[in-house]
C-alpha positions, 0 to 999 in steps of 0.5 A: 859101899858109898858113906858120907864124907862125914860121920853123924856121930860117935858109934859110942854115943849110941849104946844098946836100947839108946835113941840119940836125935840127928841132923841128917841132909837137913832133917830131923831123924833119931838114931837108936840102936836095937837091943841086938846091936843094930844101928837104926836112923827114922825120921825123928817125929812119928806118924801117927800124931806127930810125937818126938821120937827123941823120947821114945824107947827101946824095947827089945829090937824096936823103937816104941813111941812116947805118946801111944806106943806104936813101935817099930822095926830097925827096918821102918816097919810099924809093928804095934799100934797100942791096943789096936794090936798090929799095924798096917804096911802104911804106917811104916817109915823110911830108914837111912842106912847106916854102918858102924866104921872106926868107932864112927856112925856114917850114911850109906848112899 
C-alpha cells in the first residue's frame, strides 16, 4: 500500500458525522467521516451549483449538501437530489482514497 509522505491530518480531527475542509495536491476536497466509521475525501465544492461542501453534513453514511440537499455515498455516488429523488451516474464525484494510520489520515496512491 502506497500513502503519502504525509499525513492531511489527525484521525481524531474527524470524528463520526464530521466534514473538516483539506488541501490535497493543490485542491480543495472536504474529508468527512460516515456514520459507520468510514474516511471519506471529495472535492470540497458540489456539482450541482457550486455549494461548499465544508458546510454540508452527515446524515447516516452520506455527505448531504448545504444548498439543495443532494447527498452522496463514501464512494462519490450521488445518492439524492432533494425532491427529484434519485440521482444519475453523472452526478457522481471522484474520491481520494484514504486509510487511517497511527491516529493519522493519509493519501493512498
Amino acid at each position: 500500500m502506497n500513502v503519502t509522505s504525509e499525513p492531511i491530518l489527525a484521525a481524531a480531527d474527524v470524528p463520526p458525522g464530521a466534514v473538516v475542509p483539506v488541501e490535497i495536491g493543490g485542491d480543495e476536497y472536504v474529508v468527512w467521516r460516515a456514520r459507520s466509521g468510514r474516511l471519506c475525501a471529495m472535492p470540497r465544492i458540489c456539482p450541482h451549483l457550486d455549494w461548499d461542501l465544508a458546510e454540508a453534513s452527515v446524515e447516516g453514511d452520506e455527505l448531504v449538501c448545504p444548498g439543495h440537499g443532494w447527498s452522496f455515498d463514501p464512494d462519490g455516488h450521488a445518492c439524492k437530489r432533494n425532491l427529484l429523488g434519485r440521482a444519475d451516474a453523472k452526478d457522481d464525484v471522484e474520491t481520494v482514497p484514504l486509510v487511517e494510520r497511527d491516529g493519522e489520515v493519509w493519501v493512498l496512491r
